[in-house]
Structures are given as structure tokens and as C-alpha cells.
C-alpha positions as CSV (number, residue, x, y, z in Angstrom):
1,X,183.3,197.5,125.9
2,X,186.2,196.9,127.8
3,X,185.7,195.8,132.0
4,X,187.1,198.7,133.4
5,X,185.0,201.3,131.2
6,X,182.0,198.6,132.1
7,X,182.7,198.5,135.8
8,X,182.9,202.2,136.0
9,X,180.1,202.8,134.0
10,X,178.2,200.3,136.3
11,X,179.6,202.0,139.5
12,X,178.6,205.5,138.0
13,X,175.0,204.2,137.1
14,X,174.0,202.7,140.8
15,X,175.6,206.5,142.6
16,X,173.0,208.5,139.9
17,X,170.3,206.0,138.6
18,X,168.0,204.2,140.7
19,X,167.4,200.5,139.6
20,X,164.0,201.6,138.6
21,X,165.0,204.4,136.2
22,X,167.4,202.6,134.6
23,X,165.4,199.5,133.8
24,X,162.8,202.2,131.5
25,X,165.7,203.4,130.3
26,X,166.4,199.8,129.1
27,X,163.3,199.2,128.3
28,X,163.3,201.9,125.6
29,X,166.4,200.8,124.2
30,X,165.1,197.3,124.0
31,X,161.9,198.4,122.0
32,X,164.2,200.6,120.2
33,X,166.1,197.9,119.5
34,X,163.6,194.7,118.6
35,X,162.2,197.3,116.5
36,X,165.1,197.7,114.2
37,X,165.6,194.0,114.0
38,X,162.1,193.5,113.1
39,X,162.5,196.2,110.1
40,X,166.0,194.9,108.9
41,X,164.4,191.0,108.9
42,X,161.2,191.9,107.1
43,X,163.3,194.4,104.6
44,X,165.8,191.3,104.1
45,X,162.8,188.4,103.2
46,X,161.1,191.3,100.9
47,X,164.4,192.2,98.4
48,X,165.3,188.5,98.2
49,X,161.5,187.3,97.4
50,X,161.6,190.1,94.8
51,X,164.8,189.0,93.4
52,X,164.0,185.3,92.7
53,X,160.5,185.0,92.2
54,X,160.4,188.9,89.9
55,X,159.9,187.5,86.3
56,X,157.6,184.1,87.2
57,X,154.5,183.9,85.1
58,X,151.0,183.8,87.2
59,X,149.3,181.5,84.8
60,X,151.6,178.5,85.5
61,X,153.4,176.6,87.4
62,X,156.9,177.5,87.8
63,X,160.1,174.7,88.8
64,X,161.8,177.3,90.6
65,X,159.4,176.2,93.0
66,X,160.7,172.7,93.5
67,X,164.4,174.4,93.7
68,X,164.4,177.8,95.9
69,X,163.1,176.5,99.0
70,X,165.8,173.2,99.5
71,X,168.7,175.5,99.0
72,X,167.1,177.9,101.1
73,X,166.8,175.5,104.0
74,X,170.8,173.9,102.7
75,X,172.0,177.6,103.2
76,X,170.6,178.4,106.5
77,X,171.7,174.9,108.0
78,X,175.1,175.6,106.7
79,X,174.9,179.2,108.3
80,X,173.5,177.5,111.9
81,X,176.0,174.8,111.4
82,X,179.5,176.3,110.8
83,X,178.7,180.2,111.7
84,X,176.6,180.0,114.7
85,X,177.1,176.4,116.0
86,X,173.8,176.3,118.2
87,X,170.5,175.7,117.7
88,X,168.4,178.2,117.4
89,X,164.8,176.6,116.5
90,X,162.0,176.9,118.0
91,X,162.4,180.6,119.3
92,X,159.6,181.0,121.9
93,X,160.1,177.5,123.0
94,X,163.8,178.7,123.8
95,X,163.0,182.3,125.6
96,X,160.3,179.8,128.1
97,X,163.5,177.3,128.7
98,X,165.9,180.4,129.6
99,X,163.1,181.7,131.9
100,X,162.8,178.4,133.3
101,X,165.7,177.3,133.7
102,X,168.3,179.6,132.7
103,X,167.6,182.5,134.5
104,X,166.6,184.5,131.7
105,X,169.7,184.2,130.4
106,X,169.9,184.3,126.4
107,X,173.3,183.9,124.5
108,X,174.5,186.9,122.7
109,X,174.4,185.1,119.4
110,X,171.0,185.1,119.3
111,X,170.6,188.8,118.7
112,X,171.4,188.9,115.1
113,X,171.7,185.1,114.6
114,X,168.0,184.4,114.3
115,X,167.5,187.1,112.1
116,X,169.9,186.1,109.2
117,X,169.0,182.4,109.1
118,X,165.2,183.2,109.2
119,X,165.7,185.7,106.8
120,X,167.5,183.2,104.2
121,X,165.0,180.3,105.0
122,X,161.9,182.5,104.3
123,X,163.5,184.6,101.7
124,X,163.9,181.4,99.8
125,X,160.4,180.3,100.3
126,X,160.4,178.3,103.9
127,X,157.2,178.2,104.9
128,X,157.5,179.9,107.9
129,X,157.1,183.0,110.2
130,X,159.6,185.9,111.0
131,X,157.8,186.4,114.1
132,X,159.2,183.6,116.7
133,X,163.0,184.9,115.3
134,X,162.2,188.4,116.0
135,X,160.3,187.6,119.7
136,X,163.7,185.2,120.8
137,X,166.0,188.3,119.1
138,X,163.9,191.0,121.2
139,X,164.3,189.0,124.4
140,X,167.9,188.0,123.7
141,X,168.2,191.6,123.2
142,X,166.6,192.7,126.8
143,X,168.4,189.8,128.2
144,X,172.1,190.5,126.7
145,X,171.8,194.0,127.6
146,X,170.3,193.3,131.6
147,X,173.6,190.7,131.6
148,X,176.3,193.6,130.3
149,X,174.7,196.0,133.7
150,X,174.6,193.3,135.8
151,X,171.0,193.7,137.0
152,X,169.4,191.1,139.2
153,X,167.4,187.5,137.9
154,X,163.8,189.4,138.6
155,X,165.1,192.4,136.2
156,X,166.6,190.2,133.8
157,X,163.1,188.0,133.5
158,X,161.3,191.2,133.0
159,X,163.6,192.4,130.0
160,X,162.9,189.3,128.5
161,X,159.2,189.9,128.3
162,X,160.0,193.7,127.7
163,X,162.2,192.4,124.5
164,X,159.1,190.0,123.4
165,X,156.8,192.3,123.6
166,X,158.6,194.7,121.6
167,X,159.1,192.2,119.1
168,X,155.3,191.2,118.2
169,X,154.2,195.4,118.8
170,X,156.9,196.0,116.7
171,X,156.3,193.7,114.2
172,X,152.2,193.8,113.9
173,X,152.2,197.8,115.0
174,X,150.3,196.2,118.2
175,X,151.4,197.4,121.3
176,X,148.8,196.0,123.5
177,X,148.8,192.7,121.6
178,X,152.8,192.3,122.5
179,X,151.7,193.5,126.0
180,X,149.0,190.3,126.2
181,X,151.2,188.0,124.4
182,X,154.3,188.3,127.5
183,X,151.2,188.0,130.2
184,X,149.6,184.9,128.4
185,X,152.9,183.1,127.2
186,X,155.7,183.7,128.6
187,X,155.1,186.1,132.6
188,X,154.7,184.4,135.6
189,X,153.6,187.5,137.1
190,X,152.6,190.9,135.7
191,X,152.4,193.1,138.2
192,X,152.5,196.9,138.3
193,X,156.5,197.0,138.9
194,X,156.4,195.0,135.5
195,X,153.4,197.2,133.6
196,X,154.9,200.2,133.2
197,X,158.7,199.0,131.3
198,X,156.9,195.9,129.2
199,X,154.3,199.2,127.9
200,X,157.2,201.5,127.2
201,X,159.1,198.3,125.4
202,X,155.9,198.0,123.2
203,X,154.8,201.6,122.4
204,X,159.0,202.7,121.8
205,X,158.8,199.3,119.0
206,X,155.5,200.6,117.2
207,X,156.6,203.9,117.3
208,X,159.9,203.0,115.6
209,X,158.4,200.7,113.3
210,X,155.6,203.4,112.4
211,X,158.6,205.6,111.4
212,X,160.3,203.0,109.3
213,X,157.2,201.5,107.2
214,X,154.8,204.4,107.2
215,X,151.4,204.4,108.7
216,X,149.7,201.0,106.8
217,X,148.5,198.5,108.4
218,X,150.1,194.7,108.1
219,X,146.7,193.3,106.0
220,X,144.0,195.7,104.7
221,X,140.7,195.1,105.9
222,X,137.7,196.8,105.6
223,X,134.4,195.5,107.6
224,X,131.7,193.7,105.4
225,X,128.5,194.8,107.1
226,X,128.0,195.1,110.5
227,X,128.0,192.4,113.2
228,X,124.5,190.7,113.6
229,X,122.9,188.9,116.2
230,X,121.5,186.4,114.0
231,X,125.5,185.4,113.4
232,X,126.3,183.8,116.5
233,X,125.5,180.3,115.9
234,X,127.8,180.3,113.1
235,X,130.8,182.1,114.7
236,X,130.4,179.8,118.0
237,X,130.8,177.1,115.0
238,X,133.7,178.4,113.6
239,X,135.7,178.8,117.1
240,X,134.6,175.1,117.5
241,X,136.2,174.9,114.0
242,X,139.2,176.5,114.7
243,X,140.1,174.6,117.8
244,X,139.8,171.7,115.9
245,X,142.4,173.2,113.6
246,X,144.5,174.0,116.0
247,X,144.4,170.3,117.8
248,X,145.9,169.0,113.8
249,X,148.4,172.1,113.7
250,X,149.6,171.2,117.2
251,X,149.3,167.1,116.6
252,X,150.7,166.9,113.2
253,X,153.7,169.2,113.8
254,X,154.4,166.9,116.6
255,X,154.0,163.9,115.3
256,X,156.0,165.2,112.0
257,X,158.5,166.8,114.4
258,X,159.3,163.1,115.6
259,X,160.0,162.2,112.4
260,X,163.0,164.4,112.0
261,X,164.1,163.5,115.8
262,X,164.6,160.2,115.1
263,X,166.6,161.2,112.1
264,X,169.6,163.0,114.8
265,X,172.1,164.5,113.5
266,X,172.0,163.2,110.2
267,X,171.6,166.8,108.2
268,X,172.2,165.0,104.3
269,X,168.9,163.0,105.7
270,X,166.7,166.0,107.5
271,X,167.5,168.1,104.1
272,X,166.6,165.4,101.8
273,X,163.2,164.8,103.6
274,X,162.4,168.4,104.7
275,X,163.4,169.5,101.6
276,X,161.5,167.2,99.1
277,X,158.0,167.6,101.3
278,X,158.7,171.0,100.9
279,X,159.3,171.9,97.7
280,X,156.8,169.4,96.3
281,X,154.2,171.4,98.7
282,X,155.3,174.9,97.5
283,X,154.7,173.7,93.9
284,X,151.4,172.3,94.2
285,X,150.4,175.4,96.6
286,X,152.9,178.2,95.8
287,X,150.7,180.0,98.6
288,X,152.4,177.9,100.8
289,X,155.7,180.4,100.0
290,X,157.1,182.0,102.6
291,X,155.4,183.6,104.8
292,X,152.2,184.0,102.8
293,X,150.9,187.4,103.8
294,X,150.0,188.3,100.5
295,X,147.5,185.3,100.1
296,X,145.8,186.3,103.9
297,X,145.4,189.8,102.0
298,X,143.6,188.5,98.8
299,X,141.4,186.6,101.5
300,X,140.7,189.8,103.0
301,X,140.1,192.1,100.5
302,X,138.7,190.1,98.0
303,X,134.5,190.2,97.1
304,X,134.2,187.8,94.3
305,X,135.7,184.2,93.1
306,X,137.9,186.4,90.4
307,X,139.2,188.1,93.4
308,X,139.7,185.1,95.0
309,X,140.5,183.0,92.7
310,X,144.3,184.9,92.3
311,X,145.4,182.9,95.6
312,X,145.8,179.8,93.0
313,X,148.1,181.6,90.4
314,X,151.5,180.2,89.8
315,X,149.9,176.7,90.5
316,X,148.3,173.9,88.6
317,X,144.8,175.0,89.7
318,X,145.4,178.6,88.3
319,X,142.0,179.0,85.8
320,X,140.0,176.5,87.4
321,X,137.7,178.0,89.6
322,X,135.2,175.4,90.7
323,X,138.2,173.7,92.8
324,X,138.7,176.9,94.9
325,X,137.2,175.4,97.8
326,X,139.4,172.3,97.2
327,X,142.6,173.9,96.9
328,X,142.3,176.1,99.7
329,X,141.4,173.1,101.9
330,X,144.2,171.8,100.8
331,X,146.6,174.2,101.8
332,X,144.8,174.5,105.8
333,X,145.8,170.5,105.4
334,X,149.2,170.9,104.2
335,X,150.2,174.2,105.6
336,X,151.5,171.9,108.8
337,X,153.6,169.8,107.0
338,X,154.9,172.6,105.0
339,X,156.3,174.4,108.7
340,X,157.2,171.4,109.9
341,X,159.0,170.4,106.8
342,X,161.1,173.8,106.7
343,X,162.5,173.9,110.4
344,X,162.7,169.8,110.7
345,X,165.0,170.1,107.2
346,X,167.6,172.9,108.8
347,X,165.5,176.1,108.0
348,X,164.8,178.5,110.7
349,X,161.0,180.4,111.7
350,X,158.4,180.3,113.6
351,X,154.5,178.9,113.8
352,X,153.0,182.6,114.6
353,X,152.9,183.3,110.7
354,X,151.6,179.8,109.8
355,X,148.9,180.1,112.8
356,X,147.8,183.0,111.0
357,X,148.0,181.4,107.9
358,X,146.0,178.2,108.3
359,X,143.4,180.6,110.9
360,X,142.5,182.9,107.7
361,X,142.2,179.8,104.9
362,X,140.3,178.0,107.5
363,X,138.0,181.3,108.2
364,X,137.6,181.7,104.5
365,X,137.0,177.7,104.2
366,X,134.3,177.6,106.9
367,X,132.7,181.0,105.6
368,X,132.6,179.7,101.9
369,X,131.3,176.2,102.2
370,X,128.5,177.8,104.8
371,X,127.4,180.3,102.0
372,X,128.0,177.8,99.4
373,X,125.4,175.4,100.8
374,X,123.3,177.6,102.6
375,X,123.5,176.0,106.1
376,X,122.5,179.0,107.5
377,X,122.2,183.2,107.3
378,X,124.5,184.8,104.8
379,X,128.4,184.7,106.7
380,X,131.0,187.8,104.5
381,X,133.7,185.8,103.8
382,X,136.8,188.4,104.7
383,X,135.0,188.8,108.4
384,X,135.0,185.0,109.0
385,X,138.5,185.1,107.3
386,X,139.7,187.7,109.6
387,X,137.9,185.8,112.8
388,X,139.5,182.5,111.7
389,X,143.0,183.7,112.2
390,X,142.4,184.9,115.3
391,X,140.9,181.6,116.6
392,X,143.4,179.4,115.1
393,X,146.1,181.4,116.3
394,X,144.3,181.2,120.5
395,X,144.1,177.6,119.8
396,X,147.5,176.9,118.4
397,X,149.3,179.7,121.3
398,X,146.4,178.9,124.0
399,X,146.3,182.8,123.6
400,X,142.7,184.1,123.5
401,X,143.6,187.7,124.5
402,X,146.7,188.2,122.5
403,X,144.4,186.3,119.7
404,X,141.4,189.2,120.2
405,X,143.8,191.9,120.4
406,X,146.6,191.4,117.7
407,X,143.6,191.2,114.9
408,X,142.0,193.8,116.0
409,X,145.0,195.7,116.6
410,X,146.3,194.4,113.2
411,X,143.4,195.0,110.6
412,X,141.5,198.0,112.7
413,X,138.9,195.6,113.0
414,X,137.4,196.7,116.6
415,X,134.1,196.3,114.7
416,X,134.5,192.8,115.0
417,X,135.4,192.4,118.9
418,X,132.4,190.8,120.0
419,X,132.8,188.1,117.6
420,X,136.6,187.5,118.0
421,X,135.8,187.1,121.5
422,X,133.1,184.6,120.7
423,X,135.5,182.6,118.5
424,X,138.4,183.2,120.8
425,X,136.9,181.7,123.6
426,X,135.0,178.7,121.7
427,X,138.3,177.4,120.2
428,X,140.2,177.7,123.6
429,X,137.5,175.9,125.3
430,X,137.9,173.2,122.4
431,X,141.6,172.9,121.9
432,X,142.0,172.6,126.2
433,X,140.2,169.4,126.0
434,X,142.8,167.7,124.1
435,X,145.9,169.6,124.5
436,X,146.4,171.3,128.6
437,X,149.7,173.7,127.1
438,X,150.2,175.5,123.9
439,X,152.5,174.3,120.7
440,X,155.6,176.6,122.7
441,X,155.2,175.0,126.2
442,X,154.6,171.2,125.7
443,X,157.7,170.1,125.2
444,X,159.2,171.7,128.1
445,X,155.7,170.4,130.3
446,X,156.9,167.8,129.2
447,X,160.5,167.8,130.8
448,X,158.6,170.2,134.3
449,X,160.6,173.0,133.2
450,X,157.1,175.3,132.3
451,X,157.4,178.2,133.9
452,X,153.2,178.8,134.1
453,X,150.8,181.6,135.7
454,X,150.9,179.6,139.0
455,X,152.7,181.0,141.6
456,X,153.2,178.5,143.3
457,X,154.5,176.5,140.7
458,X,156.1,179.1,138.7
459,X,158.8,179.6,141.9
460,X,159.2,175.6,142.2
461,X,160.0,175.9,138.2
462,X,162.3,178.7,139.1
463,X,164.1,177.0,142.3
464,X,167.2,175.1,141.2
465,X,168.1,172.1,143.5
466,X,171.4,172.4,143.3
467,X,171.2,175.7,145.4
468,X,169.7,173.6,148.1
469,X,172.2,171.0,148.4
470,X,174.2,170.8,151.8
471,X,177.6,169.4,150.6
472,X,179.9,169.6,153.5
473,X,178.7,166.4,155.2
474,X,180.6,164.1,157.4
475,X,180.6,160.4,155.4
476,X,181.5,157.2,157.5
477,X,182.1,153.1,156.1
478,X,180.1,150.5,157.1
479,X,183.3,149.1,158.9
480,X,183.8,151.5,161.5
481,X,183.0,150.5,165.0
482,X,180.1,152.1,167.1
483,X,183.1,154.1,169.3
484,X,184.4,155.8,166.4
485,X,181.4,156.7,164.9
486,X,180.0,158.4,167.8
487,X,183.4,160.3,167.5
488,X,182.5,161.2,163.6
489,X,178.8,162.2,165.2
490,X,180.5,164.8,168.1
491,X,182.0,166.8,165.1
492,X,178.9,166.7,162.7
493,X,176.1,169.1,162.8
494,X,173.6,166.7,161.3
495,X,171.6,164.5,162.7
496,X,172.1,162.4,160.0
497,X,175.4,161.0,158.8
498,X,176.1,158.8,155.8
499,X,177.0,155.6,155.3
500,X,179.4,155.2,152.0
501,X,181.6,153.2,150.4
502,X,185.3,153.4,149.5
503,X,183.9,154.9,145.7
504,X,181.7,157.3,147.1
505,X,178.4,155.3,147.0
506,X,175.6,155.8,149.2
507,X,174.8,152.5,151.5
508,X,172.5,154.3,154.1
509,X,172.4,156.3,157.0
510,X,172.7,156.6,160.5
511,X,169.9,158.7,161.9
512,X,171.3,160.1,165.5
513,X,168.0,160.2,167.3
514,X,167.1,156.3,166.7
515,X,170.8,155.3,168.4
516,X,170.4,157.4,171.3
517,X,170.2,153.7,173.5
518,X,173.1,153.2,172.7
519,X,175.1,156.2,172.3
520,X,176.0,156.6,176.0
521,X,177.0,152.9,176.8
522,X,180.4,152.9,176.5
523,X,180.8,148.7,176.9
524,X,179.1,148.3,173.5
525,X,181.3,150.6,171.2
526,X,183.2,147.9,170.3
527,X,180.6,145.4,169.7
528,X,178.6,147.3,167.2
529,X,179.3,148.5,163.5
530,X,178.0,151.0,161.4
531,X,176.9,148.3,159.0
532,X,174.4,146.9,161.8
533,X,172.9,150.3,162.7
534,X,172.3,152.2,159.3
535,X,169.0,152.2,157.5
536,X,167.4,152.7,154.6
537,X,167.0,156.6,153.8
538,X,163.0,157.3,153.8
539,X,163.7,158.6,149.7
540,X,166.5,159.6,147.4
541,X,166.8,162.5,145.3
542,X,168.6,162.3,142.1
543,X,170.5,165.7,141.0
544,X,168.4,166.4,138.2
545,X,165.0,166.0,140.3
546,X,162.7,168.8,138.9
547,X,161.3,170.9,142.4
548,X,158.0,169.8,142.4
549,X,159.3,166.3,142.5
550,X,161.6,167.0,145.5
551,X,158.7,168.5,147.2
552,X,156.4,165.2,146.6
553,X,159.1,163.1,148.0
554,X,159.6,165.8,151.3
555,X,156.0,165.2,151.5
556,X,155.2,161.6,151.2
557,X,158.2,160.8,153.3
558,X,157.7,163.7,156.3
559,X,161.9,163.3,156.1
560,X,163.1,166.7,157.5
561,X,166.5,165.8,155.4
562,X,166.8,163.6,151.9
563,X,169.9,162.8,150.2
564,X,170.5,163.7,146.8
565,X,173.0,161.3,144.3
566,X,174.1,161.6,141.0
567,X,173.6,158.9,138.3
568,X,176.2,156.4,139.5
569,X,174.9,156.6,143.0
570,X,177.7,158.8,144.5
571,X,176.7,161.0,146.8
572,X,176.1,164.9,146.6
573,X,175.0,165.8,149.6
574,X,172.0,166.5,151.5
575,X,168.5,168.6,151.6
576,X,167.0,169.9,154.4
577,X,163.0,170.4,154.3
578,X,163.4,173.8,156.3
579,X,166.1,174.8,153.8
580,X,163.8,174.8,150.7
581,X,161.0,176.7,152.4
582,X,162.9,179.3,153.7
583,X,164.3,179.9,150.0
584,X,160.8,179.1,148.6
585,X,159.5,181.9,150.8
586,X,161.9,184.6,150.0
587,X,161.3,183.6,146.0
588,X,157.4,184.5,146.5
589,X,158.0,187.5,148.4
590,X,160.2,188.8,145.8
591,X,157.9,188.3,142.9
592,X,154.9,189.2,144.7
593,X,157.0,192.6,145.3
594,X,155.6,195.5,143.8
């Protein structure tokens, strides 16, 4: 679209639709939207699955296994590499740094980008989810489109969240879990100016989807009994159980994730070691392919070890069943590594799947070895599979809503809320005692760019310091006699003035009030220098001072101005206290607005 045929159209939309109206508007054309891209990825992963894996034989392993998934993740790093040329891991991680510190802007790229290399990487067996790809593409999506119609930063933040939420209602045919997930992972704020366009994002997606896919659920389930009373002890177990989970999902990935890091930018290296970890997985546990949806549904639906035992075909383990328990602890083990493995090695998906994932096997796990040994009343193995990935997956996000919500959204399985609650809430009381921020957020706690439910921290997050910065400021040397500076002070409006060298270096200051002795005796101008009256500034800001930072230093010093220098020293200019709460103020009013 060319800029005159924007502009007009942009001139034409503020005389006839209010900015209201035409953010619901957007809001259906973003669900619309994350809908399709949800359809086209899933359609994509499904015909190329079914091409390379159609004629393998169940009863044996297959070495297609060690092959498919290393050129799956050598494709999609040559596609992010020479096509793309960004990096587009980590998708939720990303949509929390653009709301933090991008102003919810998402480049364009990542509309369709995310979708073909996750579509190769799990296609080809990456052990992976399509989820993250298709949240980052829904919000890149809301954000790209608030960009082309210029709206404003609060409009653009909440067609991010409209765009995410589409993405997971669209995808799981969950419209309230995709309106939990944007309040628990990625909102400041969700007020009732922000309700109404995240629900019509979410409802438009499952609509669409609904119309693409038919009326079937993701997984089958059907409820094994009724919930009893005499169950609880067990499912407060298992939530213990799947915080614990979550803690070596969230600690391994890291610590695996660190791995690679150190590696840089050596791909041949990355590819060799995500690659050979795995394929070498995959072929021990071909359940470990790909997403592994199908596995979750033989979980589900299955009522005896036959049943289950069909999770270990295509493997070494296929025929025996007395290591059923074995191998599927095995996988909740591995699953990490095999995640890890695939992103660290150039693939491309998210954790949402493989939360899932390791939250059913471990469900199924706990379930089993309770029954097995009779620890206590009779557990149904698909209900304790169906509450494990809902605790795993609160633990992992630190999500206990979306976790109660998207299963029961997912399987029908309002049955069961009581006890997803139960386990919800035991794992995300577990995992906060170890880990304070989910798998998405801790690496930009780490850097104070989270953007959390606090208000008042959410609008230090969102506060950039270089908005702040007074940089017309009147600079003296440390040479210049008293007379001439009180010259330089006559034509500043500080009451500060810096001291600086001939390459720009901050030496000190000159605070106007502390020289006011002197000031008005005209005998000493020439007996004094600038050198013998500057002090020390109370603190120094460096450019890249996080907020909250800059507001510790205001505070411990009582400074009503601070300078702020780069790297080298040089100076950038100056902050005034009353400057930051005057723009701190307006930023609470307008995301308090209804």
C-alpha cells in the first residue's frame, strides 16, 4: 500500500471511525488472521509428517530417525540464516521484550517467518511446539497491522495481547484460555477498555478455526469415574509432583541453553551437537517426534497396557511391556533435552507443546507407579494424565489459570475442575519457591526488562531514559576563571553546570546554590577556577540504566538532577527528579484509563 492511499485512508478513518471502533475492527481481523496462520502451520507439520514417516514399520526401530530431524533443524537454520536474517527463537520470550522495551513493536517478518521455519523444524521431527510460533505470529500480526494505522503505544500493546490470544484460542479452540494466558503472561493491565477487543480476538480465532478443522476437539478425552473426595491426597501429590517437573524443565533447559551460548555463532558446531542429542533421542523415544500429540492421545484414551503400550512402537522397547513405566520415565527425563536440543541446534518452536508433553507422561507416570504399588486409593490413569499436563504446564508458564482453563477447555474436561485447580495451585506454590518468573520471563528479569502485573513497576519497565534526558546543557573546563563562569551561569537555566574536558568527559559539577558566597564578590573572579569549586556529582547514570535503577540512585542520593554518561564517560546530559515523575504520572493515568 502505497503512502498516499495509506495517509488518506488513515485521514478518512479518524473523520468516520472513532479509535475505539476501529481497534474491534482490528481486533477481528487479528483473530481472523492468527487463525489462518494457525491452520496453514498445523496443515504444513501434518502433510510433511505424513510424507516421511508414511511406510515406517511400528514393530521396529527405524534409522530415518537418526536422519529426519538434523536436516530438519540444517534446513530451518539455513531458512533463518540467509532468508530471514534474524532470530526468531524463543517466540513469547520476544513478544515480552517488544512490550518491554520495544513498544510493542514486532518486525513484519515475523508474521509468516515463524511459521515456515517451525513448520520445517517440526515437520521433520524437532521436538517442539507450534504454539510459541503461532502466539509471536498473532502478535506480530496485531502489532504490524496497529503500526500500518498508526495507532498510539497503549493500542499497539493491546493488539499484541489481542494477536496472542488469538493464537492459543485459535490453536486449542480455547477462547477463554487465550484470554487468561495475555492476563497471566504477557498484560500489565487488563482492564475493561482491554476486555472487550482481547475476547473478540479470541472468539473470531476459534470461530475460524472451528470452520477449518471441524468441531473435534485437539485430544479426546472421556472422564474415568467421577471426582472423589477420597482423591485429594493424591492429586495435592501430584501438583507437588508436577512443580518439581517443572523446576528440571525450566533448570535443564537453561542450563542446556548455556551450552549452545557459549558455542556463538558457530552453526557447523550448534548443528552437530543439537543435532546428534537429537536424533539419538528421537530414536530411542520416537515419541519424542515432533510435537507428540498423538502419544498425549494414546495416554488419554487408552484403558489397558495393550493400549498403552503402542506409545513404544517404532522403538527398541516396542513388545516389551514390563519396561512401560521405564520408558515413559524416560521420555519426562529426556523430553528437556530433546527441546532444548532442537532450538539450541538452529530449529525453531516453542516449550507450550513440550510442557504439555512432559505434564501428560508425568500424570500418567505418577498415576501408574501409585496404582502399581498401591500407595493409596485406586487413581484412572487418563484423569491423572490429563491433570498432569495442566500442572506441568502452570509450573513451567507460572500460569495456573491459563493451566485450569486451556485443559478443560481443550479435552471438555470441566468434570475435572476441582482437581485441576488442586494441582494447579500445588505446583505453582512448589515451582515459586525455586524459580520467582516463568521459563518466558527469566531471561529478560534477568536484564530488568519484565514488563510484570505491578503497576508500578510495569510503567518503570515501560519508561525509557533516554526520553528523560535534558541535553541542551551549558558545559564549562576546569580552566576557566570564576568571572567567566558566573558569565556561563547568567545564560544557563540549571542550577547545575558541568565541568568537562576538551573530549567531552565528565570531571564534575558546579552546583550554583553552594557558590552563592562568592558569586557577588567581584575581587575574587579572578582568583578562583572552576577546577577549585566543582564537586563530585551525588551519582552517575549510565545511558543504559534500567528505570528502577535511576529511581534507586534519585532516591538514595535526594539529587533533584543526575547526570547521565555513556560508556567512555562522555557526557549526555542531565535528569531532573521532577522530570521523571511528571512522565511517570501521566504513564499511570493512561494505563489506569478505562
Amino acid at each position: 500500500m502505497s503512502g498516499a492511499v495509506l495517509q488518506k485512508l488513515v485521514e478518512w478513518r479518524g473523520r468516520h471511525i472513532s479509535d475505539r471502533q476501529f481497534t474491534l475492527l482490528l481486533s477481528f481481523v487479528v483473530g481472523f488472521l492468527a487463525a489462518v496462520a494457525g491452520y496453514v502451520l498445523h496443515w504444513i507439520i501434518s502433510e510433511i509428517q505424513l510424507l516421511l514417516t508414511a511406510g515406517f514399520d511400528i514393530t521396529s526401530f527405524n534409522w530415518m530417525y537418526l536422519v529426519l530431524p538434523v536436516v530438519g533443524i540444517y534446513l530451518t537454520s539455513l531458512f533463518v540464516r540467509y532468508i530471514v536474517r534474524d532470530d526468531i527463537g524463543h517466540g513469547i520470550t520476544r513478544i515480552l521484550y517488544a512490550i518491554s522495551s520495544k513498544k510493542s513493536r514486532i518486525k513484519g517478518h515475523n508474521c509468516w517467518s515463524s511459521v515456515v521455519a517451525s513448520a520445517i523444524t517440526i515437520g521433520f521431527g524437532g521436538s517442539v511446539g507450534a504454539e510459541a510460533p503461532i502466539v509471536l505470529t498473532g502478535s506480530a500480526i496485531g502489532s504490524n497491522l496497529g503500526k500500518l494505522f498508526r495507532m498510539d503505544n497503549k493500542t499497539m500493546m493491546l493488539l499484541v495481547g489481542c494477536g496472542a490470544s488469538a493464537a492459543i484460542a485459535g490453536v486449542f479452540k480455547a477462547p477463554i484460555a487465550g484470554l487468561v494466558f495475555t492476563l497471566e503472561v504477557l498484560m500489565v493491565d487488563l482492564t475493561m477498555a482491554s476486555l472487550l477487543p482481547i475476547l473478540i480476538a479470541s472468539v473470531t480465532a476459534t470461530c475460524f478455526t472451528y470452520i477449518f478443522t471441524g468441531s473435534a476437539s485437539l485430544f479426546n478425552f472421556c472422564l474415568d469415574g467421577n471426582w472423589m473426595l477420597e482423591r485429594v491426597p493424591a492429586t495435592i501429590l501430584l501438583g507437588v509432583c508436577c512443580g518439581l517437573f517443572s523446576l528440571w524443565f525450566i533448570r535443564a533447559s537453561n542450563m542446556f541453553e548455556g551450552i549452545f551460548e557459549r558455542l556463538g555463532k558457530n552453526h557447523l558446531a550448534r548443528l552437530a551437537l543439537g543435532g546428534v542429542v537429537l536424533s539419538l533421542l528421537i530414536f530411542l523415544f520416537p515419541t519424542l517426534f515432533g510435537e507428540g500429540y498423538s502419544s498425549i492421545d494414546i495416554l488419554l484414551n487408552g484403558k489397558t497396557e495393550a493400549d498403552w503400550q503402542t506409545i513404544m512402537n517404532n522403538s527398541l522397547f516396542y513388545g516389551h511391556s514390563d519396561m512401560l513405566v521405564l520408558y515413559v520415565g524416560l521420555v519426562v527425563f529426556t523430553k528437556v533435552f530433546a527441546t532444548t536440543a532442537t532450538n539450541g541446534g538452529g530449529g525453531c518452536g516453542g516449550t507450550f507443546a513440550p510442557s504439555l508433553f512432559m505434564g501428560a507422561f508425568g500424570g500418567f507416570l505418577f498415576s501408574r507407579v501409585w496404582n502399581m504399588y498401591q500407595i493409596g486409593i485406586y487413581v484412572p490413569e487418563k484423569n491423572f494424565t490429563l491433570l498432569g499436563m495442566a500442572g506441568v504446564m502452570t509450573g513451567v508458564m507460572h500460569a495456573p489459570l491459563t493451566g485450569i482453563f486451556l485443559i478443560a477447555e481443550l479435552t471438555g474436561g470441566y468434570a475435572m475442575f476441582i482437581p485441576l485447580m488442586i494441582v494447579c495451585i500445588c505446583s505453582y506454590l512448589t515451582i515459586i519457591i525455586f524459580e520467582p518468573h516463568s521459563i518466558y520471563g527469566m531471561r529478560l528479569a534477568r536484564q530488568g526488562k519484565l514488563i510484570t502485573h505491578n503497576t508500578d513497576r510495569a510503567v518503570l519497565t515501560l519508561m525509557s531514559l533516554d526520553s528523560v534526558i535534558e541535553r541542551e546543557v551549558t558545559t564549562v573546563s576546569p580552566d576557566m576563571e570564576l568571572g567567566k563562569l558566573i558569565h556561563f551561569i547568567s545564560r544557563s537555566r540549571m542550577s547545575i553546570v558541568p565541568v568537562v574536558d576538551e573530549a567531552g568527559h565528565l570531571l564534575g559539577e558546579i552546583d550554583v546554590t553552594k557558590i552563592r558566597h562568592i558569586v557577588f564578590r567581584t575581587e575574587l573572579y579572578g582568583h578562583f577556577r572552576v577546577s577549585q569549586l566543582m564537586t563530585e556529582p551525588p551519582a552517575v547514570l549510565g545511558d543504559n540504566d534500567p528505570m528502577d535503577e535511576v529511581m534507586k540512585k534519585f532516591d538514595s542520593t535526594d539529587a533533584s538532577m543526575l547526570p547521565v554518561v555513556d560508556s567512555l564517560g562522555n557526557l549526555k546530559g542531565y535528569v531532573e527528579r521532577a522530570h521523571i515523575y511528571s512522565q511517570y504520572r501521566q504513564m499511570v493515568a493512561d494505563m489506569s484509563a478505562e
